[in-house]
KOLBA-253195 format. One record per residue (C-alpha): residue in three letters; x, z, y. Coordinates in Angstrom, 1 decimal. Each point is the difference from the previous one (the first is absolute). Example, Ala and Ser with C-alpha at 12.3 -4.5 7.8 and 13.67 -1.06 7.14 Angstrom:
# residues 2
<pt 'ALA'; <12.3; 7.8; -4.5>> <pt 'SER'; <1.4; -0.7; 3.4>> 
# end
This chain:
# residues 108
<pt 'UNK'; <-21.8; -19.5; -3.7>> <pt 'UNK'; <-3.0; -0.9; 2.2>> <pt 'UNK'; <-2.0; 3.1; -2.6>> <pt 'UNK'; <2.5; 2.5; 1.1>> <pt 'UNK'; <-0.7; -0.8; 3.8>> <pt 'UNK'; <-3.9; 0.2; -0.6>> <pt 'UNK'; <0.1; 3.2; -1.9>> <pt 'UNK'; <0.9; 2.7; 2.8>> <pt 'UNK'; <0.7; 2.9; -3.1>> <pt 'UNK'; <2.1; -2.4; -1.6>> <pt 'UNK'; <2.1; -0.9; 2.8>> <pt 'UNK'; <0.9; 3.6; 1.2>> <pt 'UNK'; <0.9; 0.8; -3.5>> <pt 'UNK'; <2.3; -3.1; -0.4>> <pt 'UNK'; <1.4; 0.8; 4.1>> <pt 'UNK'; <0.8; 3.8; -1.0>> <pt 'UNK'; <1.5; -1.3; -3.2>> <pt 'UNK'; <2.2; -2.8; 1.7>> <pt 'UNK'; <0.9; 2.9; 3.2>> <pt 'UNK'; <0.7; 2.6; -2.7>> <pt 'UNK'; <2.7; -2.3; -1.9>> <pt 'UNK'; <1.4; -1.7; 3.4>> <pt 'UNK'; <0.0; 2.9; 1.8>> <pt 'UNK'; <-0.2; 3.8; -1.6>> <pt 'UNK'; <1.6; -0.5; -3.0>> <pt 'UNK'; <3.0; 1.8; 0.9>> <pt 'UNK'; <2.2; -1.9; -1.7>> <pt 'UNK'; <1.9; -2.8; 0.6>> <pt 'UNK'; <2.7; -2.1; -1.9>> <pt 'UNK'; <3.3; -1.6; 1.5>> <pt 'UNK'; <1.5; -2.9; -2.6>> <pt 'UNK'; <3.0; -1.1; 1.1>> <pt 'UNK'; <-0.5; -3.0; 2.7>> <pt 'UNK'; <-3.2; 1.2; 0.9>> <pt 'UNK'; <1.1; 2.2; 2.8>> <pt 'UNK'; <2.9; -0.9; 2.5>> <pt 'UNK'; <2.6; 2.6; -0.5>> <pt 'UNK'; <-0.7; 0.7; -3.5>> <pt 'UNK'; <2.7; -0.3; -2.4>> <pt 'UNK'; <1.4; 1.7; -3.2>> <pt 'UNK'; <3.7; 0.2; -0.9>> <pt 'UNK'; <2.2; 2.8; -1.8>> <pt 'UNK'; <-3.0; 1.4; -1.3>> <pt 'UNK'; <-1.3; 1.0; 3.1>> <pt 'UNK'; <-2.9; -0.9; 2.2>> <pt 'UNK'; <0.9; -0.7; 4.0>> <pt 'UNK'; <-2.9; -1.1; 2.2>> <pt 'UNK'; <1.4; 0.4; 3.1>> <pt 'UNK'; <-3.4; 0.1; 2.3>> <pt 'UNK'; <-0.8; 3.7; -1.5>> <pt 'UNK'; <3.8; 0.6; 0.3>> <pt 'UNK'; <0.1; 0.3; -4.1>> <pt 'UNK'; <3.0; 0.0; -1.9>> <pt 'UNK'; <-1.5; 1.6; -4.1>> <pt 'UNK'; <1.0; 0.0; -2.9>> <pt 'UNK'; <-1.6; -1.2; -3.1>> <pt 'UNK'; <-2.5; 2.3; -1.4>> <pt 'UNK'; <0.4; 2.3; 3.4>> <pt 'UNK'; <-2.5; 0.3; 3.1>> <pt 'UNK'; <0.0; 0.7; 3.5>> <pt 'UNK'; <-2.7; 1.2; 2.0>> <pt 'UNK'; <-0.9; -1.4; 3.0>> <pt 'UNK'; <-0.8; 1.4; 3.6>> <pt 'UNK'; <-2.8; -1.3; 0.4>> <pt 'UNK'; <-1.6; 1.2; -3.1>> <pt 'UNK'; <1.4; -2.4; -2.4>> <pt 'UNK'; <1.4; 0.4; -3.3>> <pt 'UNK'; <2.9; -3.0; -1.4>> <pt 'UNK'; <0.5; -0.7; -3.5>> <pt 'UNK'; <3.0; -1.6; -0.7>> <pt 'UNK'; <0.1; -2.3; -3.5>> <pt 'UNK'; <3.4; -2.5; 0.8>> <pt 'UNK'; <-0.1; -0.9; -3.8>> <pt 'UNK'; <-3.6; -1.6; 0.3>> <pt 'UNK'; <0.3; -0.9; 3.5>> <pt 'UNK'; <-2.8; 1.9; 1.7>> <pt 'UNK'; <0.0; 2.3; 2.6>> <pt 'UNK'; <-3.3; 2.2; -0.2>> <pt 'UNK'; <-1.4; 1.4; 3.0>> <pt 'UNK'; <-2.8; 3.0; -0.5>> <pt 'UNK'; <-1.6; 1.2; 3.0>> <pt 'UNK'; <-4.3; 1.7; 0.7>> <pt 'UNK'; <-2.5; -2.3; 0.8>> <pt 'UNK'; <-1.4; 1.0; 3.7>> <pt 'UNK'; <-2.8; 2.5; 0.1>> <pt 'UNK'; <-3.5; -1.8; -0.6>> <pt 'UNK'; <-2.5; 0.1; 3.5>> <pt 'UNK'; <1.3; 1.0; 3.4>> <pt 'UNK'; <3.2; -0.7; 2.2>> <pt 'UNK'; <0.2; 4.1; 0.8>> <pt 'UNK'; <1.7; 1.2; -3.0>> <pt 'UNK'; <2.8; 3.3; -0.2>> <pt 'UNK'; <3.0; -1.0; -1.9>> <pt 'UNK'; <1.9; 1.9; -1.8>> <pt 'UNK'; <3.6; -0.4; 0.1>> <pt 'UNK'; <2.5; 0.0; -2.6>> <pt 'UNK'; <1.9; -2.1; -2.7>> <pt 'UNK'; <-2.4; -2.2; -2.6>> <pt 'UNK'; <-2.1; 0.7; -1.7>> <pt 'UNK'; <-0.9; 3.9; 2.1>> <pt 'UNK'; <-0.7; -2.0; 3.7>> <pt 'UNK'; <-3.2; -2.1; -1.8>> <pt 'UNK'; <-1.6; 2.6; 0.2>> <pt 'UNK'; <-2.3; -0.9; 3.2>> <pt 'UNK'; <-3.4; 1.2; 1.3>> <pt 'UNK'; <-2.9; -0.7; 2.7>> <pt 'UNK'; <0.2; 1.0; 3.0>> <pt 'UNK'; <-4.0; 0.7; 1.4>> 
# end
């Protein structure tokens, strides 16, 4: 570990990598008991902090640019969403229902 702090190249690679998986991935994976809320009966997903009530194999798009995957058989609620715009904080959104509003640009 200490040759990943003394090589600068190496440790921006390995920071972009770690920041790209936490952060702008765009995907993210509910199991059920890993989120408060979450649970699966009659085939259907219910999360209740998005205000979700899907059925298996349906989705449900978000307001705020979000798209919900419902799988009761496996357990999983899938969320899809756009990773934020690389560089500044002035950026024009566009709006709309996933995946049309990720389509975002710099502002000069």
């Amino acid at each position: 570990m200490l040759a990943l702090w003394s090589n600068p190249v190496k440790f921006a690679v390995m920071s972009i990598a770690v920041m790209f998986l936490a952060t702008y991935s765009g995907f993210v994976l509910f199991a059920e008991g890993t989120e408060e809320g979450l649970t699966f009966t009659d085939d259907r997903c219910y999360y209740p902090r998005e205000s979700l009530n899907i059925r298996h194999n349906q989705a449900s798009y978000g307001s705020d640019c979000t798209k919900f995957l419902c799988n009761a058989i496996g357990k999983e609620l899938i969320i899809l969403g756009c990773p934020p715009p690389e560089g500044e904080e002035n950026v024009i959104e566009f709006p709309g229902f996933w995946p049309d509003c990720c389509k975002t640009k710099h502002v000069p």
